[in-house]
C-alpha positions in Angstrom: 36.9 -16.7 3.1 37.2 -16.0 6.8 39.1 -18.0 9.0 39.0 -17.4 12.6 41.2 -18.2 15.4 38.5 -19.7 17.8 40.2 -20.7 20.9 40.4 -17.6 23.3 37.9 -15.0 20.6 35.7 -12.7 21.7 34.2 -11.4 18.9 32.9 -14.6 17.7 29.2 -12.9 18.1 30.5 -10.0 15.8 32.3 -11.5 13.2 29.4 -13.7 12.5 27.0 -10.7 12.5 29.3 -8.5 10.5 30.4 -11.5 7.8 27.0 -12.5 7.1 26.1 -8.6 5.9 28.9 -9.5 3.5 28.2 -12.9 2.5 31.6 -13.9 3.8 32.3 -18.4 4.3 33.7 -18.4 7.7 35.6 -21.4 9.4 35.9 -20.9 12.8 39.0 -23.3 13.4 39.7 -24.7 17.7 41.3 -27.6 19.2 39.5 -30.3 20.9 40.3 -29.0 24.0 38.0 -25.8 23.3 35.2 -27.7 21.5 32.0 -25.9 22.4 28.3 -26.8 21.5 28.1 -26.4 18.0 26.3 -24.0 16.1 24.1 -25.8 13.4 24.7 -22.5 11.3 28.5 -21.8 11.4 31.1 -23.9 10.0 33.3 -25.3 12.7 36.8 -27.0 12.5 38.4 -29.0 15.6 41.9 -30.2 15.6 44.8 -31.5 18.2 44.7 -29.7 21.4 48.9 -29.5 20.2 49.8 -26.2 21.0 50.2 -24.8 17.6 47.9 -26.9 15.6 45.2 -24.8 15.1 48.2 -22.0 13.9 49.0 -24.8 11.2 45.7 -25.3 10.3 45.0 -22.1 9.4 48.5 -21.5 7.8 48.2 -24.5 5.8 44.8 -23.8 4.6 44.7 -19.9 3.4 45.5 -18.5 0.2 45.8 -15.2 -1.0 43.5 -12.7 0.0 41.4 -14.8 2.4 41.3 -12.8 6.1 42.1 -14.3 9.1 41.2 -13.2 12.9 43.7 -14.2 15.6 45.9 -12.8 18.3 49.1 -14.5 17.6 52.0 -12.3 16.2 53.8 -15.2 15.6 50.9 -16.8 13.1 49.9 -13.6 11.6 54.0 -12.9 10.3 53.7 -16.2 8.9 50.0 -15.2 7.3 51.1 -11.7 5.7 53.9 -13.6 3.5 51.4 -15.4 1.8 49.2 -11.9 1.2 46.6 -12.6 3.7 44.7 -10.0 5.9 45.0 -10.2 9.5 43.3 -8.6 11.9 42.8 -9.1 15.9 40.2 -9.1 18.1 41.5 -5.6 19.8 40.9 -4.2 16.1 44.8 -4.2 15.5 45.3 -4.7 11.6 48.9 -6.5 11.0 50.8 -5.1 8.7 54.3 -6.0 7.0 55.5 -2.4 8.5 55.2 -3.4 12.0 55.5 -7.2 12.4 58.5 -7.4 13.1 58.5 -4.7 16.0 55.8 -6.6 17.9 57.6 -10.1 17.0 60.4 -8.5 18.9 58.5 -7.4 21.7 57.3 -11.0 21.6 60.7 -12.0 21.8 61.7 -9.9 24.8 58.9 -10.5 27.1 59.1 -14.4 26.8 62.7 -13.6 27.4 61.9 -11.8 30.5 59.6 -14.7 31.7 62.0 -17.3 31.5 64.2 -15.3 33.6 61.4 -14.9 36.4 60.4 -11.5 35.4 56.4 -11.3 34.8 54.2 -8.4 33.6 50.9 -7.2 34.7 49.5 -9.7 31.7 47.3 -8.2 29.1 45.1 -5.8 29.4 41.3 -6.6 30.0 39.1 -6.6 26.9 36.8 -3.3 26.8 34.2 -2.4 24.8 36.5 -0.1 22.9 38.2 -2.6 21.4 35.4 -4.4 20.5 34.3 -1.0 18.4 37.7 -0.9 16.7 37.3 -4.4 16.0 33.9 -4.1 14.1 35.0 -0.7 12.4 38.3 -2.4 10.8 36.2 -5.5 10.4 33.8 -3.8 8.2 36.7 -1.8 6.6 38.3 -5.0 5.3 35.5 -7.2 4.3 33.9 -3.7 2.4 37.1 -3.1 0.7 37.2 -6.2 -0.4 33.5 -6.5 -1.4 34.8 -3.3 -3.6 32.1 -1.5 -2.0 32.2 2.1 0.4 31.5 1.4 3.9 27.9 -0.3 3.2 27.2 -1.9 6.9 25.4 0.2 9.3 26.0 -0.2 12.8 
């Protein structure tokens, strides 16, 4: 299964695209406050605009070995105790080695915002990272599928 982190994704388009090949279920998972038109052939799930409820959602409804798109460090720590895969939309795979580096970065730079000190703000979305994305997208769900790299871009 293949939940997704809907609220801010751009690779909605691809991870369809990609996940069908594999015959992945995929739950797209947003808060009210993001509800778009649906799409009659994707699975959609809309909670509480709260700010971490679609975070819970998702936490409280994967199990081991399911994969999970997102952005937030702070979900995908909690996600790679319970042996999930995570992977962001940049194409950055989250790994038990590194989490807690970039949780600490997370740490540091809301620091610095409370204290009045702001960054440039993340970068802008290229079509590089897009092309990681799809490449460790395909890695993943082919790995999993127990086959060599079968999709052909």
């Amino acid at each position: 299964m293949v939940y997704v982190d809907a609220d801010s994704c751009p690779v909605k388009e691809d991870i369809v695209e990609i996940a069908s090949y594999y015959h992945y279920e995929l739950l797209f998972v947003a808060s009210y406050a993001h509800m778009m038109k649906e799409n009659d052939e994707q699975k959609w799930k809309y909670v509480d605009s709260d700010k971490e409820a679609v975070d819970l959602f998702i936490m409280n409804a994967t199990k081991k070995q399911d994969i999970v798109v997102t952005q937030d460090i702070g979900l995908a720590s909690t996600l790679l105790l319970k042996q999930v895969t995570v992977l962001s939309p940049r194409g950055v795979i989250f790994e038990e080695k590194s989490i807690n580096t970039a949780l600490d970065m997370r740490y540091l730079s809301a620091k610095a915002r409370r204290k009045g000190v702001y960054g440039k703000g993340p970068k802008p979305y290229t079509e590089e990272d897009r092309q990681k994305f799809r490449r460790n997208f395909i890695r993943i769900l082919s790995k999993v599928e127990g086959e060599s790299i079968g999709y052909v871009e």
